[in-house]
C-alpha positions in Angstrom: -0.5 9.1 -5.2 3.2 9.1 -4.9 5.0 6.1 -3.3 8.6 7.0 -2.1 11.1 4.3 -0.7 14.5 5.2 -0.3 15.8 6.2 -3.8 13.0 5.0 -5.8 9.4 6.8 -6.1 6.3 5.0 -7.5 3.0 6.6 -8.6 0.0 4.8 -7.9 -4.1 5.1 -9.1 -6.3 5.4 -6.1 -8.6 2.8 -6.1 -12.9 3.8 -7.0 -13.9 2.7 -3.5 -15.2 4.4 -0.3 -11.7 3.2 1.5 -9.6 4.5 -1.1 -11.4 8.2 -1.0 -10.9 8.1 2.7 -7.3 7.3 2.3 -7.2 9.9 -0.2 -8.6 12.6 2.0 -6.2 11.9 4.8 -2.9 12.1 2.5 -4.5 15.7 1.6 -3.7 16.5 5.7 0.1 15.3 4.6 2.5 12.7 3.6 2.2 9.6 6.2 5.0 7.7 6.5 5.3 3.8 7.6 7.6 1.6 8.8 6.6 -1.7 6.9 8.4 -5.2 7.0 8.1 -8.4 5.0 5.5 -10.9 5.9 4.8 -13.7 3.8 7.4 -13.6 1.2 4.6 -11.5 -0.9 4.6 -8.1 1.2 5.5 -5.5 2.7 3.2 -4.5 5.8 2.9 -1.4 8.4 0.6 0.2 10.9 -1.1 3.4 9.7 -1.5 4.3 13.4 -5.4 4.6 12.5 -8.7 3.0 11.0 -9.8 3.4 7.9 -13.6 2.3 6.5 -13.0 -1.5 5.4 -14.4 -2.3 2.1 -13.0 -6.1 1.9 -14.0 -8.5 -1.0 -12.3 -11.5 -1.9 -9.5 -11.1 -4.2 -6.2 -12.1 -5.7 -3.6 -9.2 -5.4 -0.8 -8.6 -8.1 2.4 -7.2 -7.6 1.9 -3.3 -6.9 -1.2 -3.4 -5.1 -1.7 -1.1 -2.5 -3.9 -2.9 0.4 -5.8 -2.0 3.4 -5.9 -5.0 6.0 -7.8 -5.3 9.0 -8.7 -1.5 8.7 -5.3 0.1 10.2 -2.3 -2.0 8.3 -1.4 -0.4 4.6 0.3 -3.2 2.7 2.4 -2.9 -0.9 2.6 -6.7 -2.4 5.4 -8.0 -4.6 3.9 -10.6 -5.1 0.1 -12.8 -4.8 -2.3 -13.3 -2.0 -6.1 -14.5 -2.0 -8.2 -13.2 0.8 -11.0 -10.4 1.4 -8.5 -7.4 1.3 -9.6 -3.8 0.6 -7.9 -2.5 -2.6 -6.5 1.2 -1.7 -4.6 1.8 -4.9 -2.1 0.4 -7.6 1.7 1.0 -8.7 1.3 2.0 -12.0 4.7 0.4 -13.0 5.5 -2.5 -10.7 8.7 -3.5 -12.7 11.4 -4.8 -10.1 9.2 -3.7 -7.5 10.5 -6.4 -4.8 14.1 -5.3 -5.3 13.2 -2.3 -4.9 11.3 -2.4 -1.7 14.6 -4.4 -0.4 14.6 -6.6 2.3 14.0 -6.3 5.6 12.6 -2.9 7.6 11.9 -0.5 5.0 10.6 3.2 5.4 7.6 4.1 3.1 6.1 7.6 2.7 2.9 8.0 0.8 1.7 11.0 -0.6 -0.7 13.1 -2.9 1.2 14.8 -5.8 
């Protein structure tokens, strides 16, 4: 999966879950793009604008996870959370990945290569 955020474009490695496929399958329809802000000093969050299969288990996240929360919000962390998240994918280089995310508002587009 491809990542883009203003200048800068991440690849990511779907997940080997049910949520992730699903995910997978509606990129193949096109590239979706969110509108995600920072929540928690550890995230950047958006609506997908629709509901994805929840397969949540407790975990600890790591920069560059891609997360599914509450079914419908995609999520890229910079940073660590514990809850029961669904793991959709992760940035295979996370390197300076808060800086550059930014701050504030940001524009994400995710795609299939």
């Amino acid at each position: 999966m491809k990542v883009t955020v203003g200048e800068h474009t991440f690849y990511a490695t779907f997940a080997e879950n049910p949520s992730a496929d699903e995910f997978q399958e509606l990129l193949s329809q096109g590239a979706i793009t969110v509108e995600m802000q920072d929540y928690g000093g550890f995230e950047k969050v958006g609506s997908l604008d629709t509901e994805l299969t929840r397969t949540d288990e407790r975990i600890t996240t790591e920069p560059g996870d891609v997360i599914l929360y509450q079914g419908d919000q995609i999520t890229i962390y910079y940073g660590t959370n514990t809850w029961n998240f669904t793991r959709l994918a992760k940035i295979d280089d996370p390197e300076g990945l808060k800086e550059k995310l930014g701050s504030g508002t940001i524009q994400a587009t995710f795609s299939l290569e």
